[in-house]
C-alpha positions in Angstrom: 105.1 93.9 117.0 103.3 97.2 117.3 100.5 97.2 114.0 100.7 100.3 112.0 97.7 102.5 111.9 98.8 103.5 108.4 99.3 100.0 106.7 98.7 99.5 103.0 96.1 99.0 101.6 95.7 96.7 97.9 93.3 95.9 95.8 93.3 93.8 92.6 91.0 92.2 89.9 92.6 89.3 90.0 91.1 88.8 93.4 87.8 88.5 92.0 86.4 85.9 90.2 86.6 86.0 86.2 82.8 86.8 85.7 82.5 89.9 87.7 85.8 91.1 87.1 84.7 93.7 84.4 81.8 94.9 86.4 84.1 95.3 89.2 86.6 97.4 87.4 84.0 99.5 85.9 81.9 100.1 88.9 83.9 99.5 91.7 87.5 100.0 91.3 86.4 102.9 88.6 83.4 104.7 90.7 83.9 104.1 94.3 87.6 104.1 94.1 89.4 106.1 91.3 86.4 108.4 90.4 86.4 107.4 86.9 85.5 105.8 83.7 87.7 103.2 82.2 88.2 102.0 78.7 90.7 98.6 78.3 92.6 98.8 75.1 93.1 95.4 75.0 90.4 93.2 76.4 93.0 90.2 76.8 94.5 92.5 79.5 92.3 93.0 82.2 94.5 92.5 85.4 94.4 96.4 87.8 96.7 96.0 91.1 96.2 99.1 93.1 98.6 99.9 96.6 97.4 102.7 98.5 98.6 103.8 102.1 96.4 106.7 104.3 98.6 108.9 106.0 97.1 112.6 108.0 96.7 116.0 106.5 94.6 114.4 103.7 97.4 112.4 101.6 97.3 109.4 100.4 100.8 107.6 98.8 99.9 104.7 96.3 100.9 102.4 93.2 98.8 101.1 90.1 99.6 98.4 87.9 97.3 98.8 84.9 97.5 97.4 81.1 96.9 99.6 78.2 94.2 101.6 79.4 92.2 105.4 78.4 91.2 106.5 81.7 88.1 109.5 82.1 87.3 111.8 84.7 83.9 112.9 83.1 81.8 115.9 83.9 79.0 113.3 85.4 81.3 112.0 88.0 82.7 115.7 89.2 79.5 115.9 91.0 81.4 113.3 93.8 83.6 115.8 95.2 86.7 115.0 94.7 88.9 117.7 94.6 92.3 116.2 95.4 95.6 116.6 93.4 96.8 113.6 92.0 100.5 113.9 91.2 101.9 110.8 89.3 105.2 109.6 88.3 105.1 107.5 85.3 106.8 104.8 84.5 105.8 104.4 81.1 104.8 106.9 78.3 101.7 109.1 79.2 98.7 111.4 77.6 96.8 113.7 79.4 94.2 116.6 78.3 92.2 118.8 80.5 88.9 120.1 80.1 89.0 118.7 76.5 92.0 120.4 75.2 94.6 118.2 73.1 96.4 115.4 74.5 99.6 116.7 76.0 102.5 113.7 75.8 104.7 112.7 78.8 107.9 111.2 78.4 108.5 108.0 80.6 110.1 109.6 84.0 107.8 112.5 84.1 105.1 113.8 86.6 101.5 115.4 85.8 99.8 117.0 89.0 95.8 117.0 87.6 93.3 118.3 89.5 90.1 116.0 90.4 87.6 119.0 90.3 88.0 119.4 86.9 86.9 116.5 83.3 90.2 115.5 82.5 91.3 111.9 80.1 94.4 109.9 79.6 95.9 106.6 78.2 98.3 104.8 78.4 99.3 102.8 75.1 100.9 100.0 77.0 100.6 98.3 80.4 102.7 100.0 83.0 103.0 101.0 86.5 102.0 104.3 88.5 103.4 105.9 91.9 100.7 108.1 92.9 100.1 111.3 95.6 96.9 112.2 96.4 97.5 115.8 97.7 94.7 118.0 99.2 94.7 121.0 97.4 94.4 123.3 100.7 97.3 122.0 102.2 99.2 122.4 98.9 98.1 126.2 98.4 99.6 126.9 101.5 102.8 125.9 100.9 102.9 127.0 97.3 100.8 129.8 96.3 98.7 130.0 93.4 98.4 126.4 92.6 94.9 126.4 91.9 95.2 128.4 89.0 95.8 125.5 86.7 94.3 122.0 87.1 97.4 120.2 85.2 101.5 120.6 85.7 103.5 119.0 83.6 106.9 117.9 85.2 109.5 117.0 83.0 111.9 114.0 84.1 114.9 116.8 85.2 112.8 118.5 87.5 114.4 119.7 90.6 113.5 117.0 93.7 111.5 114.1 91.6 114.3 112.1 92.6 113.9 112.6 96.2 110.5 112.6 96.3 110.4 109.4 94.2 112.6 107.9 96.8 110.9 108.9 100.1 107.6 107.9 98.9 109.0 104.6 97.5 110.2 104.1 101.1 107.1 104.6 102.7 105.2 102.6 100.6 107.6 99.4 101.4 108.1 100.6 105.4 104.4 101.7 106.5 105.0 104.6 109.6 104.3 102.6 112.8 102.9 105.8 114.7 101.0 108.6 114.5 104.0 111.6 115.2 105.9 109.4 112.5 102.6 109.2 109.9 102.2 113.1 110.5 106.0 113.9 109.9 105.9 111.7 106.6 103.0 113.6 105.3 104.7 117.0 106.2 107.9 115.8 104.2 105.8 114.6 101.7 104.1 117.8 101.2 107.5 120.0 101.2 108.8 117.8 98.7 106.1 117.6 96.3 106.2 122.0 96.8 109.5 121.6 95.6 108.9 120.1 93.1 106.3 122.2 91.8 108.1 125.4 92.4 109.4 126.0 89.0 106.3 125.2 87.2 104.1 127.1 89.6 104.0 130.9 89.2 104.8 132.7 92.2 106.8 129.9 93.3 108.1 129.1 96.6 111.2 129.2 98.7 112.5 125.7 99.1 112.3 124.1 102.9 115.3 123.0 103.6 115.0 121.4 107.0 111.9 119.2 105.7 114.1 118.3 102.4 117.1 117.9 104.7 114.9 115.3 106.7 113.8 113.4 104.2 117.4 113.2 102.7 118.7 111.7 106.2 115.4 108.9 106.3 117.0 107.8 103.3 120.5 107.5 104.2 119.5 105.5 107.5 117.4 103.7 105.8 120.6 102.9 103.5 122.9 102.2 106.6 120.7 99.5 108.1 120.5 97.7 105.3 123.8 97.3 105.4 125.1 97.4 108.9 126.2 94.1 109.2 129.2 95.3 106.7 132.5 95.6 108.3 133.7 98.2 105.6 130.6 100.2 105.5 131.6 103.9 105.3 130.1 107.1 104.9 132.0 107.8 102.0 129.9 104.7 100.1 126.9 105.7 101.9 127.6 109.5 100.5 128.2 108.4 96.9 125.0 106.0 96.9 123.1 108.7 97.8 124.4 111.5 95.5 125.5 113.8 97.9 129.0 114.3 99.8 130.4 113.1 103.2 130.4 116.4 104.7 126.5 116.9 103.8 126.2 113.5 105.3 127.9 114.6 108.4 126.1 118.0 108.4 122.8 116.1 108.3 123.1 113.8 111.5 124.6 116.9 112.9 121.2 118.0 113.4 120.1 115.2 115.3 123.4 115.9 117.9 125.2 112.6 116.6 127.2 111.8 113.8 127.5 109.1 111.4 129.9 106.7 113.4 127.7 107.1 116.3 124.3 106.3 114.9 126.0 103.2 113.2 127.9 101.9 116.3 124.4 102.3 118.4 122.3 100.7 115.7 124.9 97.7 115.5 125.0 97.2 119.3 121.0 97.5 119.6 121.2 94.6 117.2 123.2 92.6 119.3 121.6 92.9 121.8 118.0 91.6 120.5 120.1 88.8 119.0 121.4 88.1 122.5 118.1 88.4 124.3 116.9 85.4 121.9 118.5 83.5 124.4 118.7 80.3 121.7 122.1 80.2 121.0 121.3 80.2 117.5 124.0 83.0 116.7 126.6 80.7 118.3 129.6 82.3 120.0 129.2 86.6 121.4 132.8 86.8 119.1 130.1 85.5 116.2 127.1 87.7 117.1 129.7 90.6 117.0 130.7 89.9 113.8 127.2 89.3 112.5 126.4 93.1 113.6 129.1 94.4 111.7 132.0 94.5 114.5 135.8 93.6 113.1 137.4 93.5 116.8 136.1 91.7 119.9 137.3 93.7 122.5 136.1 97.0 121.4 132.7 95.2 120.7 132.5 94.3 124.6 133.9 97.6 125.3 131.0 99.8 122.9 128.2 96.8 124.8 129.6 97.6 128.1 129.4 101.5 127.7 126.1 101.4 126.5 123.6 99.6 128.0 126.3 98.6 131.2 126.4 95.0 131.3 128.6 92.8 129.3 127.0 90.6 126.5 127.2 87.8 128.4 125.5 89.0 131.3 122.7 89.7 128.9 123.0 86.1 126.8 122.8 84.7 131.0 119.8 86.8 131.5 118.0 85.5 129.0 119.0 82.0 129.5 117.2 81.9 133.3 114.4 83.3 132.1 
């Protein structure tokens, strides 16, 4: 299996040993990694799980676990140079203040974009979790303008393409890229989405991107379909409604790849049958079984599809693998 140059990377306390546990959080976890200064609101609660995966253009898609916490990005540490945006979905409540202004609350559900370059605090008041972008500002400017004027965005929980962003980063964070041309397509989509979802908090705005949001929309349904291709019933009208959109847009969006729905489905059952019969162990019993396995309700048209598309009959494969 090919390694991914992208994989994830984690980090935890609870890897290190109870005794330099705090000097670890505070030093390197807080300085080296995050940039900042911690404060624990409970000191019974100590455990910090971070998740973060590299991809190009700069960005870097993550997770933190964290307990009650007050988190500082003081004027001491800006001489590091960090200057990325860190845009955050929150799963719990949130406070934020900039440059020592009052704490700003954040409903569970909502964003904040804050800028590293500037002294910034928050807290949490109870342990939660954190999906996190790290965005370089450059990149972001140039897809929507005037960013840089503020240092924080608040999102509220009904902005326009969280969901979708939320979505495509939670994929990639459970499916690392396994290239390079995939990595630099996921940050592009990443970026386009996280413009849209700025563009009504931003002033000047942007236009939206469709094709990037388009293809980010369509990762998702895939990913959708194979998780479920060994269903005989499975439909686009299920995959449609699962996904909040309808059939047609569905249908529009592997349109633009020259297939359609009922193709990319047959192809990706019959690829399956065919690794299953190259295992050559007869584990899968019968070809009428491995058909059915793969999401096939009819025998004959199975053998007719296997035939058409890779011409050679499953059990000339099963044979071929059996001599080998």
């Amino acid at each position: 299996m090919m390694s991914s140059p992208f994989a994830m990377q984690r980090l935890s306390t609870a890897d290190v040993p109870y005794r330099e546990r705090m000097e670890f959080l505070h030093d390197f976890i807080g300085r080296h990694v995050g940039g900042q200064r911690f404060r624990l609101l409970d000191r019974n609660e100590e455990r910090i799980d971070i998740a973060m995966m590299p991809l190009p253009g700069n960005l870097r898609v993550g997770q933190v676990g964290f307990p009650p916490i007050e988190g500082m990005r003081t004027r001491d540490l800006l001489g590091d140079g960090r200057e990325h945006y860190m845009l955050t979905y929150h799963h719990a409540d949130f406070e934020v203040s900039i440059e020592g202004k009052g704490m700003i609350k954040v409903p569970a559900g909502g964003m904040t974009m804050t800028s590293e370059a500037v002294h910034s605090e928050y807290r949490y008041a109870s342990g939660a979790r954190a999906d996190v972008l790290m965005l370089d500002p450059r990149k972001l400017a140039a897809l929507v303008p005037y960013v840089e004027l503020e240092a924080l965005y608040v999102l509220p929980p009904t902005a326009e393409g969280i969901p979708i962003l939320k979505a495509y980063a939670d994929t990639l964070r459970s499916n690392a890229t396994v290239s390079v041309r995939g990595g630099e397509l996921a940050s592009r989509h990443i970026y386009d989405l996280a413009a849209l979802v700025l563009e009504g908090s931003v002033h000047g705005g942007i236009e939206r991107n469709e094709r990037s949001i388009a293809a980010a929309r369509l990762k998702l349904i895939k990913k959708d379909i194979l998780e479920r291709l060994a269903d005989p019933e499975l439909q686009v009208d299920a995959v449609a409604q699962r996904q909040g959109v309808t059939p047609r847009y569905v249908q529009r969006l592997f349109e633009m790849e020259e297939t359609t729905f009922t193709e990319f489905v047959r192809n990706r059952r019959l690829e399956q049958a065919f690794r299953l019969l190259r295992e050559g162990s007869g584990r899968w019993g019968t070809i009428a079984n491995i058909a059915s396995e793969v999401g096939f309700i009819d025998l004959s048209t199975f053998n007719r599809a296997f035939r058409k598309r890779f011409n050679a009959t499953p059990s000339d494969v099963r044979a071929a693998s059996l001599t080998k």
